[in-house]
N, CA, C and O atoms as a CHARMM CRD file, in Angstrom:
* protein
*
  148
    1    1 UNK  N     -4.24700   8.61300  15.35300 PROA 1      0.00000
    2    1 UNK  CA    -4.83400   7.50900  14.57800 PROA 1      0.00000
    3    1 UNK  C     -4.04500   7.28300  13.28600 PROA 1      0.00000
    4    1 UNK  O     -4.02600   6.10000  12.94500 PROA 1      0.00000
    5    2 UNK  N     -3.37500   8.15000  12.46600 PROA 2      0.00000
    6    2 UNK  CA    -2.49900   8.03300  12.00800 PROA 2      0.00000
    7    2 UNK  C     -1.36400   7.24500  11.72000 PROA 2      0.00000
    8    2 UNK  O     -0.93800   6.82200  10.64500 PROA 2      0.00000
    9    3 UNK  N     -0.82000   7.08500  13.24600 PROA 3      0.00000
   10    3 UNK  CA     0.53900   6.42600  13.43900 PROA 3      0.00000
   11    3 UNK  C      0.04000   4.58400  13.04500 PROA 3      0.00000
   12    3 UNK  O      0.83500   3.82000  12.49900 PROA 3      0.00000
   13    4 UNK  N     -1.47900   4.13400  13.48200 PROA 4      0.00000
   14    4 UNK  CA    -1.96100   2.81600  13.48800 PROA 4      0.00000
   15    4 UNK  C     -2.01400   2.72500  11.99300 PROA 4      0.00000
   16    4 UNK  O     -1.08100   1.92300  12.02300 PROA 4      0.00000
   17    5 UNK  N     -2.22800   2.81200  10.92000 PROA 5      0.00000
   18    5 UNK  CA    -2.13500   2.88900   9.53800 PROA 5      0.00000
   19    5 UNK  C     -1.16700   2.57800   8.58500 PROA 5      0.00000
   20    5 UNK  O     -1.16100   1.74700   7.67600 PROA 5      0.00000
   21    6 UNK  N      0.06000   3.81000   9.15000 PROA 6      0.00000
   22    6 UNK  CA     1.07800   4.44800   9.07500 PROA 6      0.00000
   23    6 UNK  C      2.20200   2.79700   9.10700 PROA 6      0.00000
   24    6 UNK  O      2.70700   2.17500   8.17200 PROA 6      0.00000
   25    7 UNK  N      2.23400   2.58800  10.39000 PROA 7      0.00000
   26    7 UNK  CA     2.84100   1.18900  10.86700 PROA 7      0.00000
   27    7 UNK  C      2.30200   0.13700  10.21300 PROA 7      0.00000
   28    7 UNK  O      3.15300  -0.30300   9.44100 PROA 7      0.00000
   29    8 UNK  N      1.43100  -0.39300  10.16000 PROA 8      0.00000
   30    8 UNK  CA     0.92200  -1.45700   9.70400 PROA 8      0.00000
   31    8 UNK  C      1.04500  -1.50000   7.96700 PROA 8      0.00000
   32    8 UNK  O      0.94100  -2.55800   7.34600 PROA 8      0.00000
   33    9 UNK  N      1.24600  -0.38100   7.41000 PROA 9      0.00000
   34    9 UNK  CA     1.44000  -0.33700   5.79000 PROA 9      0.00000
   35    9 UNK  C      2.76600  -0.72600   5.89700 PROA 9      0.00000
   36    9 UNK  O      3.08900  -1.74800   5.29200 PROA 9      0.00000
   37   10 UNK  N      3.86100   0.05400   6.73500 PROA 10     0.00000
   38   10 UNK  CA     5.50000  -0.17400   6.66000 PROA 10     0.00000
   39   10 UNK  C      5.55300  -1.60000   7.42700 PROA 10     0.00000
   40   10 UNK  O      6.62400  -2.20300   7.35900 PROA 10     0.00000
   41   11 UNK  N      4.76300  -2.04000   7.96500 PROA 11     0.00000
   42   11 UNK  CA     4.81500  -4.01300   8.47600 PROA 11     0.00000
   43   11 UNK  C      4.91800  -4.51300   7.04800 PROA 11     0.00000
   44   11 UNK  O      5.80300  -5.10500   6.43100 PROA 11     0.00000
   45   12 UNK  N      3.90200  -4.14100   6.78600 PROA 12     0.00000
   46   12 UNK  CA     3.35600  -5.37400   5.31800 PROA 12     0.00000
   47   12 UNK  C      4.07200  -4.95000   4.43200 PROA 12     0.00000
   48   12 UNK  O      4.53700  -5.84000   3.72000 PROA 12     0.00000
   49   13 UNK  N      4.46900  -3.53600   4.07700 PROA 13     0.00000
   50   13 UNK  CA     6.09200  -3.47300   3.11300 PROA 13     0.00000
   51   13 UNK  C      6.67500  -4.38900   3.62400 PROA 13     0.00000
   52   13 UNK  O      6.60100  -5.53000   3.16800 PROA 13     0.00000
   53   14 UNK  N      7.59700  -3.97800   5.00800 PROA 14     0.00000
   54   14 UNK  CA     8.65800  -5.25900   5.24600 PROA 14     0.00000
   55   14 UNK  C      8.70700  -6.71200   4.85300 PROA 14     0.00000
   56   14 UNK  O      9.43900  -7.33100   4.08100 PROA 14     0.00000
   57   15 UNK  N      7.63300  -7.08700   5.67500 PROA 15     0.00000
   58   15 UNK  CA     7.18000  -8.52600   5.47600 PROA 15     0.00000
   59   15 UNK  C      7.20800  -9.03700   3.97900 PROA 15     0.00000
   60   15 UNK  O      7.67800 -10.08200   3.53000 PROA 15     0.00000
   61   16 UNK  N      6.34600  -7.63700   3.12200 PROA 16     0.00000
   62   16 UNK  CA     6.61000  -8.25600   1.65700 PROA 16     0.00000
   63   16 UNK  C      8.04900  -8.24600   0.77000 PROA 16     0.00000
   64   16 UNK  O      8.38500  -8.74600  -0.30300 PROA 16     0.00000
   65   17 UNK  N      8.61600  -7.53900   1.63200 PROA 17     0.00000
   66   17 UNK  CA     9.88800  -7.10200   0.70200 PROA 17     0.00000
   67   17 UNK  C     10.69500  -8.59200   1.29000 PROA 17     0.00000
   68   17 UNK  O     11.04300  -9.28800   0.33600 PROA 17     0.00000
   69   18 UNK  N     11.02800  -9.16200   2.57800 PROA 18     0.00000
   70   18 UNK  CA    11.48600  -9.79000   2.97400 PROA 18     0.00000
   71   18 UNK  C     10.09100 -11.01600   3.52900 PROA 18     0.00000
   72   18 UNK  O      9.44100 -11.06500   4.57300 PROA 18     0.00000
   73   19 UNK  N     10.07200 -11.80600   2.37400 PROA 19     0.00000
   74   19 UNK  CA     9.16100 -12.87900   2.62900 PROA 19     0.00000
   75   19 UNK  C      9.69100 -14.25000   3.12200 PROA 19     0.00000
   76   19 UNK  O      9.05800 -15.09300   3.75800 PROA 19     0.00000
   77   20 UNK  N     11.17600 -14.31300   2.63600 PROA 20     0.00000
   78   20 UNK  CA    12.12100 -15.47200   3.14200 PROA 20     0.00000
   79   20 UNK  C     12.11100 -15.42800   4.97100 PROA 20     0.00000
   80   20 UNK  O     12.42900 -16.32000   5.75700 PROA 20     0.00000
   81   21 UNK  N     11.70700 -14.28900   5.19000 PROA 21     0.00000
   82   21 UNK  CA    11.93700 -14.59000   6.68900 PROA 21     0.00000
   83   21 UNK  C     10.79700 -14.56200   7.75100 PROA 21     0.00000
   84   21 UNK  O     10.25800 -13.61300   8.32200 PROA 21     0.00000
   85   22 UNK  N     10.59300 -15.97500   7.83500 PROA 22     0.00000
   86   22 UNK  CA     9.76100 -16.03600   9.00000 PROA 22     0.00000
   87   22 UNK  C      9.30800 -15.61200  10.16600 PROA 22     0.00000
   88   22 UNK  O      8.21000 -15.37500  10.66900 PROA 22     0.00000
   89   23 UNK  N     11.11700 -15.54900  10.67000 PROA 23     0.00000
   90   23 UNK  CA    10.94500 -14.67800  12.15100 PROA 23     0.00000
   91   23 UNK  C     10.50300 -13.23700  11.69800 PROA 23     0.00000
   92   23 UNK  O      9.63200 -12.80600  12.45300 PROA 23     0.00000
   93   24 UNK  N     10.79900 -12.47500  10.82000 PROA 24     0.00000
   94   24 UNK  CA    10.25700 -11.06900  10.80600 PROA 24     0.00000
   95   24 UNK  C      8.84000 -11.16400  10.46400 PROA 24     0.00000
   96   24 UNK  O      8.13900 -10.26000  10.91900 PROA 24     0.00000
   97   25 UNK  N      8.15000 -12.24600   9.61900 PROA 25     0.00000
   98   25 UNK  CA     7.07300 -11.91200   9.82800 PROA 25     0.00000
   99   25 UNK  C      6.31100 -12.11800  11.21200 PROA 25     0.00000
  100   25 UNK  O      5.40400 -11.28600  11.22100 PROA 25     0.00000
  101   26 UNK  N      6.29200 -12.75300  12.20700 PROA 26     0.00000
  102   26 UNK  CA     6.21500 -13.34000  13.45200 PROA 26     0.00000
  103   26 UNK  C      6.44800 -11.86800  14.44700 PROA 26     0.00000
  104   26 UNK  O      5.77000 -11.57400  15.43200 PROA 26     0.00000
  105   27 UNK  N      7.72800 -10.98400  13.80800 PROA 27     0.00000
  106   27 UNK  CA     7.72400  -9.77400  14.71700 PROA 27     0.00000
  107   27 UNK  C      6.72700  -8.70200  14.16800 PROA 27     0.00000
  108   27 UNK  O      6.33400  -7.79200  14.89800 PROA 27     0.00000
  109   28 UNK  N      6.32200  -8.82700  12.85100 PROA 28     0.00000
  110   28 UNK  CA     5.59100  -8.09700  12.51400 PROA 28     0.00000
  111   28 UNK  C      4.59700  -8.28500  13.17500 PROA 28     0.00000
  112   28 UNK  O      4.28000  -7.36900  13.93400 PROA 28     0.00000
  113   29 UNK  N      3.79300  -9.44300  13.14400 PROA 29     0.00000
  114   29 UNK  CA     2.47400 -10.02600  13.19800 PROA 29     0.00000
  115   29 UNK  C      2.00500  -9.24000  15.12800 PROA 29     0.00000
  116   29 UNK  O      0.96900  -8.70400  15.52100 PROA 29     0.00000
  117   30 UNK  N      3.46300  -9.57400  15.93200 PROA 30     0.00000
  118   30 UNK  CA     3.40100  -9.10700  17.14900 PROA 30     0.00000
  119   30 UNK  C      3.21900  -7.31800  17.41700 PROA 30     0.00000
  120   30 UNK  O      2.52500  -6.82900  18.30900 PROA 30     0.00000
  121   31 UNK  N      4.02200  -6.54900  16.41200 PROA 31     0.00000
  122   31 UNK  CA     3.84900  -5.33700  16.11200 PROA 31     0.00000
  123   31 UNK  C      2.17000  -4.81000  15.83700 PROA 31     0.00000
  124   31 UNK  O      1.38600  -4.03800  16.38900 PROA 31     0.00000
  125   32 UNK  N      2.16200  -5.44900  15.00400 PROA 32     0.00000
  126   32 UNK  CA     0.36100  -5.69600  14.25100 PROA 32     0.00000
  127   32 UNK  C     -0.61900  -5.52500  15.64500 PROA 32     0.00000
  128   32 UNK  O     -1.37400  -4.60400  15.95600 PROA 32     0.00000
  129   33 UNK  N     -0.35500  -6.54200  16.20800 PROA 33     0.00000
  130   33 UNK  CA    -1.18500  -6.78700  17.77200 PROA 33     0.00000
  131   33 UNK  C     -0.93600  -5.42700  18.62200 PROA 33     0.00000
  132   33 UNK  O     -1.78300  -4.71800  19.16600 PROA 33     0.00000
  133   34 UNK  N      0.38100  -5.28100  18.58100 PROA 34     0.00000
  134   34 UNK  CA     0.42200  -4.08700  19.63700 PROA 34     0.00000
  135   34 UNK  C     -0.25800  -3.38900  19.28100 PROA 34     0.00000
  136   34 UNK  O     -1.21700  -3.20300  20.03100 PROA 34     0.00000
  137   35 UNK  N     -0.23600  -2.76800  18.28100 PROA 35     0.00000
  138   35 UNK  CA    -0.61000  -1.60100  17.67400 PROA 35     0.00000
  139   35 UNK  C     -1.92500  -1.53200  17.44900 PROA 35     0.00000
  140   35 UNK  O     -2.41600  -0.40300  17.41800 PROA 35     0.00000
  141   36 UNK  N     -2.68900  -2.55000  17.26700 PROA 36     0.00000
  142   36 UNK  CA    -3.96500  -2.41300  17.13300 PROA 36     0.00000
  143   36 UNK  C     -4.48000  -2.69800  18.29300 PROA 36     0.00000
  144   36 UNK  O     -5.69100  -2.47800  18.30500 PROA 36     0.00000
  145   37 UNK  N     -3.87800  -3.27200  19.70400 PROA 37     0.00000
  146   37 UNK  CA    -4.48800  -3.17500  21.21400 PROA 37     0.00000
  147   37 UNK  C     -4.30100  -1.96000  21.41400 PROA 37     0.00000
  148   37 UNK  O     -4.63500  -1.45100  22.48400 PROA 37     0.00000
């Protein structure tokens, strides 16, 4: 349960560090889904 937390904090780093990019947020958002199905 860990790892679901874990990922989703280092998504929303990324995403925030790199906000110019759409497509990464879009892979995040898909990451997000996996991870929480």
């Amino acid at each position: 349960q860990e790892r679901k937390p874990l990922k989703r904090y280092t998504v929303e780093g990324l995403v925030t560090s790199d906000v110019e990019a759409p497509a990464l947020v879009e892979d995040a958002d898909d990451k997000i889904i996996e991870t929480c199905a």
